[in-house]
C-alpha positions as CSV (number, residue, x, y, z in Angstrom):
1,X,95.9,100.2,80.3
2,X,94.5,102.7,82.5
3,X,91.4,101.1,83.0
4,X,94.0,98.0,84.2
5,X,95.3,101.0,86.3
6,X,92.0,102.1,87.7
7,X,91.3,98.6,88.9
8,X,93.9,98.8,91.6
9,X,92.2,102.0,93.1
10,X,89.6,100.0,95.1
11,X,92.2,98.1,97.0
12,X,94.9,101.2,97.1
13,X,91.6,103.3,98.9
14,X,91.7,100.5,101.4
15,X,94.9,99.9,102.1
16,X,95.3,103.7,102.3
17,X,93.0,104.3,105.1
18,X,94.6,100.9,106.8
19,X,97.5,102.3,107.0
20,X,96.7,105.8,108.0
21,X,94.0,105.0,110.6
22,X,96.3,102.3,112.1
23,X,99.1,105.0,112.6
24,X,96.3,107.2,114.0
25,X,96.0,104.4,116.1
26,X,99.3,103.5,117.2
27,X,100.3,107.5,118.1
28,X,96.8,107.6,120.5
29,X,97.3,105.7,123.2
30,X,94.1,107.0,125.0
31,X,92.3,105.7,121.9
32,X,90.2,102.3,122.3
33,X,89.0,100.5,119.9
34,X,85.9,99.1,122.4
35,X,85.3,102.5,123.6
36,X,85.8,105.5,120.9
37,X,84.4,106.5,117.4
38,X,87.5,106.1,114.8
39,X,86.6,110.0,114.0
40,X,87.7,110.4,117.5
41,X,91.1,110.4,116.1
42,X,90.0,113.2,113.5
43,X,88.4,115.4,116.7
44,X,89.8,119.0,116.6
45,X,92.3,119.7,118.9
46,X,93.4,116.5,119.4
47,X,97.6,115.8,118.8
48,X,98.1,113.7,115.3
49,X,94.7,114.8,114.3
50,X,95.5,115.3,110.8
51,X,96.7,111.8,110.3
52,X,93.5,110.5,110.6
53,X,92.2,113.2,108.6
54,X,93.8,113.5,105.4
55,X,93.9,109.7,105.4
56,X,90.1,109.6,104.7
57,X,91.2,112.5,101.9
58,X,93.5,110.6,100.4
59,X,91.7,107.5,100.5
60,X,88.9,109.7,99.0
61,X,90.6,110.3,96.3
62,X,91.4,106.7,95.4
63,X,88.1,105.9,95.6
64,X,86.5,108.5,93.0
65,X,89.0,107.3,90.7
66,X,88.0,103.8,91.6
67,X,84.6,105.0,90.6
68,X,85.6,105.1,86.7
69,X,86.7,101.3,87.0
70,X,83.5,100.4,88.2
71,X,81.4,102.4,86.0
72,X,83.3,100.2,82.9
73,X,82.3,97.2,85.3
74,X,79.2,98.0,85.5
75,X,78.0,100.0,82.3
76,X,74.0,99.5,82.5
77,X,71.6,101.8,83.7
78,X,71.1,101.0,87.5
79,X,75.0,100.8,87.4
80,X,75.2,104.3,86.4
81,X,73.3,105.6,89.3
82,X,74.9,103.3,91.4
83,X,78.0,104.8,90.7
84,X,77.0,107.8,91.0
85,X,75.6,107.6,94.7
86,X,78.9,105.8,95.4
87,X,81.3,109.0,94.2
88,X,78.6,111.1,96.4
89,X,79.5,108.4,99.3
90,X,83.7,108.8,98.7
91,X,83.1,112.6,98.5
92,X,81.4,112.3,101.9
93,X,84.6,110.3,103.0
94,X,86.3,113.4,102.3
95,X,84.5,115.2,104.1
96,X,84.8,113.4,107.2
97,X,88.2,114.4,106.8
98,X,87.2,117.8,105.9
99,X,84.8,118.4,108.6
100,X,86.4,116.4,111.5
101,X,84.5,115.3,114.6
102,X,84.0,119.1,117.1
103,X,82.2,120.4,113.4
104,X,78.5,121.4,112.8
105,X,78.8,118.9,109.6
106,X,80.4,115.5,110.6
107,X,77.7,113.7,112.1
108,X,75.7,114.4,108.7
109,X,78.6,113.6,106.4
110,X,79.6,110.2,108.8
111,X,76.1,109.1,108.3
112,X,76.0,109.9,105.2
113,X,79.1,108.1,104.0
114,X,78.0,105.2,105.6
115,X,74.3,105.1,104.5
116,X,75.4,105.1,100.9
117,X,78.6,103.2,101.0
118,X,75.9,100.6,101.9
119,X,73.0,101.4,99.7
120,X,75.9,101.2,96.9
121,X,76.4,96.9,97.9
122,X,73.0,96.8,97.5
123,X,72.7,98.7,93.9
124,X,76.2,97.2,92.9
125,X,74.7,93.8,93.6
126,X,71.6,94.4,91.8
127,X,73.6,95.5,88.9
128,X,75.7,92.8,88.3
129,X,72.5,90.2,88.6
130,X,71.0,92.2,86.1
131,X,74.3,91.7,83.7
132,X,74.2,87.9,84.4
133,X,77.4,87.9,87.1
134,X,74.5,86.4,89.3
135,X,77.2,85.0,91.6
136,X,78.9,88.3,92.6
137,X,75.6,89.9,92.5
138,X,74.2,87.7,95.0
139,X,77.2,88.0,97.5
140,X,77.4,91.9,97.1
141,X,73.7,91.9,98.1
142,X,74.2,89.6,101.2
143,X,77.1,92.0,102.1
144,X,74.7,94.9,101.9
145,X,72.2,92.3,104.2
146,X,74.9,91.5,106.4
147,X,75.9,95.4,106.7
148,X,72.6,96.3,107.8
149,X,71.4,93.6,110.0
150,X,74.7,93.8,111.7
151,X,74.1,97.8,112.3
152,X,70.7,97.2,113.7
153,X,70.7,94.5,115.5
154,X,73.9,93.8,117.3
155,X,74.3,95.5,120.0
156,X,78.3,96.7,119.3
157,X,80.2,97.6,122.3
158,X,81.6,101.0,120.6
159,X,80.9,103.0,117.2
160,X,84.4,102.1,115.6
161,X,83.8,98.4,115.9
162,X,80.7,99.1,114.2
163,X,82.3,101.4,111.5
164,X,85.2,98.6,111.1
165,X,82.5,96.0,110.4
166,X,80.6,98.1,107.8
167,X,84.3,98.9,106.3
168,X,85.1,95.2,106.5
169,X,81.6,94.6,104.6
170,X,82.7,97.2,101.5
171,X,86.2,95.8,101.6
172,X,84.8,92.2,100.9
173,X,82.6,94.3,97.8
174,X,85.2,95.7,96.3
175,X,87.4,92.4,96.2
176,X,84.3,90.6,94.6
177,X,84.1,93.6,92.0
178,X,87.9,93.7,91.7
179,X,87.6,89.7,90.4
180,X,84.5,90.1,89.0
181,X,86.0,90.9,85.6
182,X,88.2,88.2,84.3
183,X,90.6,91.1,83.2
């Protein structure tokens, strides 16, 4: 049952920060979306600040508890690391939140998040090709291929259309690893 519970998480972390960051959104009217960072919601000082940043907390949380769904998913030993690299990656969503763009610490935590929300795909992928799920193996790994080649090479016209197409990228993983198990 709670494992049934714990499956939901993935999706619930996502529509979380949907929510959130789109009312971050919608009470910024100086913010766009082919101009800004999405931390720029988050920056100290800025009105409605907080919305933006205890969204990525909340949606945090979500996500480590996610991370015991996927570790049942994915029980062998790469998919042990793997998991844990991605509960390093949701704590650094928190601390996005926690350290919000004006901070000594949220370029390294943004990257950071990023780099192994990404680096998870890839590991993820691996995993499940290595517990004979070649399938969703094969698209997590072309989502972690698509994730990078899309950072380095397209030339995006701001950082949060880049950051939505990376989040667009995990969003697509965690729907192949929520129907991965026939459950």
């Amino acid at each position: 049952m709670v494992n049934r519970l714990l499956k939901y998480f993935g999706l619930i972390t996502f529509f979380t920060a949907f929510v959130g960051i789109s009312i971050a959104i919608a009470l910024n009217p100086w913010f766009d979306l082919t101009k800004n960072a999405l931390s720029d919601l988050g920056r100290v000082g800025r009105e409605y600040s907080y919305i933006f940043n205890y969204t990525l907390i909340i949606s945090s949380l979500f996500a480590i508890a996610y991370s015991f769904y996927i570790h049942r998913l994915v029980p062998n030993k790469l998919g042990c690391i793997t998991t844990g690299i991605y509960i390093v990656g949701a704590f650094s969503l928190m601390a996005i939140g926690i350290f919000p763009e004006g901070t000594k610490l949220h370029g390294f935590v943004s990257y950071e998040f990023f780099i192994l929300m990404s680096i998870s795909l890839l590991l993820y992928g691996i995993s499940l090709i290595q517990l004979r799920k070649t399938k969703d193996g094969v698209i997590l790994v072309s989502l972690f291929v698509a994730s990078a080649l899309g950072s380095y090479f397209i030339r995006w016209p701001s950082v949060a259309l880049l950051e939505i197409f990376n989040i667009i990228c995990y969003f697509f993983g965690f729907i192949i690893l929520f129907i991965s198990e026939k459950a």
